[in-house]
C-alpha positions as CSV (number, residue, x, y, z in Angstrom):
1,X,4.9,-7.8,-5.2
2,X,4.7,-11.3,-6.6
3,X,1.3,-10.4,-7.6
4,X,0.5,-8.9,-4.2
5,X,2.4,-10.2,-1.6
6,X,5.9,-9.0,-3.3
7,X,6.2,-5.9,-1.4
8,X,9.3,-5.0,-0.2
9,X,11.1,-6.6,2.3
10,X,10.5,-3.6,4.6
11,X,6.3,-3.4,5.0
12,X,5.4,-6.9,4.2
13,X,2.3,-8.0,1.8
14,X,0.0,-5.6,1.1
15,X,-4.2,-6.1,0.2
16,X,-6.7,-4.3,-1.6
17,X,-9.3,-3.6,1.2
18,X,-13.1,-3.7,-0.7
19,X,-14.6,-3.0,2.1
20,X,-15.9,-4.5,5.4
21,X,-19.4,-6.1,6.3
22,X,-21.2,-4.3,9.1
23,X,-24.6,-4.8,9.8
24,X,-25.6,-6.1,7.0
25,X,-24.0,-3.2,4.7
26,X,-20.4,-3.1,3.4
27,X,-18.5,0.0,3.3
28,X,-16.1,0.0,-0.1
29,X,-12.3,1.4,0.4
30,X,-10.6,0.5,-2.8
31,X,-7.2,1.1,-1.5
32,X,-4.0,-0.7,-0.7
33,X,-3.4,-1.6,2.7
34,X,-1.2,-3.2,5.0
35,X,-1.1,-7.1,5.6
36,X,-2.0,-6.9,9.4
37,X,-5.3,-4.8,8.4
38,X,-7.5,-7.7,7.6
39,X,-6.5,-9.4,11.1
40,X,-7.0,-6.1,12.8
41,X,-10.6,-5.1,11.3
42,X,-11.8,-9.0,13.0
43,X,-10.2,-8.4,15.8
44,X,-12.9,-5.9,16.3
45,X,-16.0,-8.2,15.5
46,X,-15.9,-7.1,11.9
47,X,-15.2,-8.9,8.5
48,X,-12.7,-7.5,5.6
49,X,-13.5,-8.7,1.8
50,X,-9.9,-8.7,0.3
51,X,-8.3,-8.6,-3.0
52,X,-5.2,-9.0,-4.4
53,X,-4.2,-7.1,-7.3
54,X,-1.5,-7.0,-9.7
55,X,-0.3,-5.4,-13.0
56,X,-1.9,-1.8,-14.0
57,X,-4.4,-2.0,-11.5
58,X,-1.7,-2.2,-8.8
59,X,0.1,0.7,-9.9
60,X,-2.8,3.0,-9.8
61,X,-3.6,2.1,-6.4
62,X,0.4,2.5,-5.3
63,X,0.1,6.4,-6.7
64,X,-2.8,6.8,-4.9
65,X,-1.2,5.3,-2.1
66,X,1.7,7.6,-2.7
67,X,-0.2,10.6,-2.7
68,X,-2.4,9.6,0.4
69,X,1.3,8.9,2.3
70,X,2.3,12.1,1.2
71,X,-0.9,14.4,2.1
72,X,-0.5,12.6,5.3
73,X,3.2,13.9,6.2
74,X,2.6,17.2,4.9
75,X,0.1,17.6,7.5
76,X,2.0,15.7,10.4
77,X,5.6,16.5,9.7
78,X,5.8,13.3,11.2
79,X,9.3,11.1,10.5
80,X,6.8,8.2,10.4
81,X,4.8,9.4,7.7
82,X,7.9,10.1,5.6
83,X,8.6,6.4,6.4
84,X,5.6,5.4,5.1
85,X,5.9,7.5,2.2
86,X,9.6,5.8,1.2
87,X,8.0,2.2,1.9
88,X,5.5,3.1,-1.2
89,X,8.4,4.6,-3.5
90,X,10.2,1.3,-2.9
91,X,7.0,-0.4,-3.9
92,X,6.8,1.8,-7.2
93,X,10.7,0.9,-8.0
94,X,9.9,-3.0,-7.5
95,X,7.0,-2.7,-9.7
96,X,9.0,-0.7,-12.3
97,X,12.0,-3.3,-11.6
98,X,14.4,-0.7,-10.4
99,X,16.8,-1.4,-8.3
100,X,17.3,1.4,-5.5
101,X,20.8,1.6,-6.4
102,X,19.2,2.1,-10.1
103,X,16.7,4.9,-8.8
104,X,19.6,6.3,-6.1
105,X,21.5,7.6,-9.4
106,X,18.8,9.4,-10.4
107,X,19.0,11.1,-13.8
108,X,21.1,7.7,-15.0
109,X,18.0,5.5,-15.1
């Protein structure tokens, strides 16, 4: 993720959400999100304070991410969620600069 916005290909950019103003408070997430999140949260007559990570920092928040992505398939079963959960791998593998065909061989890394 060229700093942030290297993600793969597949989900886009990706932000760490602070947290969003509302009524004069701010609620703190500290978590990745998706780039369409900021856009969505003024939609609805609110304000996101974004920030972009990189290095160590960004790889903590991608295994939380991963485990988030993977507490939520386990309690949907849903194909979506395990979509989700791959998009985050892939995000881990660019990070790590390895390739998919790299990681697809498994033990030969």
């Amino acid at each position: 993720m060229q700093n942030l916005y290297r993600y793969s290909q597949r989900i886009g950019p990706i932000f760490l959400l602070k947290g969003r103003v509302k009524t004069m408070s701010i609620k703190v997430y500290n978590k990745l999100i998706r780039d369409k999140i900021p856009q969505i949260i003024a939609q609805s007559g609110k304000q996101a304070i974004i920030e972009e990570v990189s290095g160590k920092e960004y790889l903590e928040l991608l295994n939380a991410k991963l485990g988030e992505e993977l507490q939520e398939y386990i309690d949907s079963q849903s194909v979506e969620e395990l979509a989700d959960l791959v998009e985050v791998v892939y995000a881990i593998l660019e990070y790590k600069d390895v390739s998919l065909q790299k990681f697809e061989l498994g033990s030969q890394l």
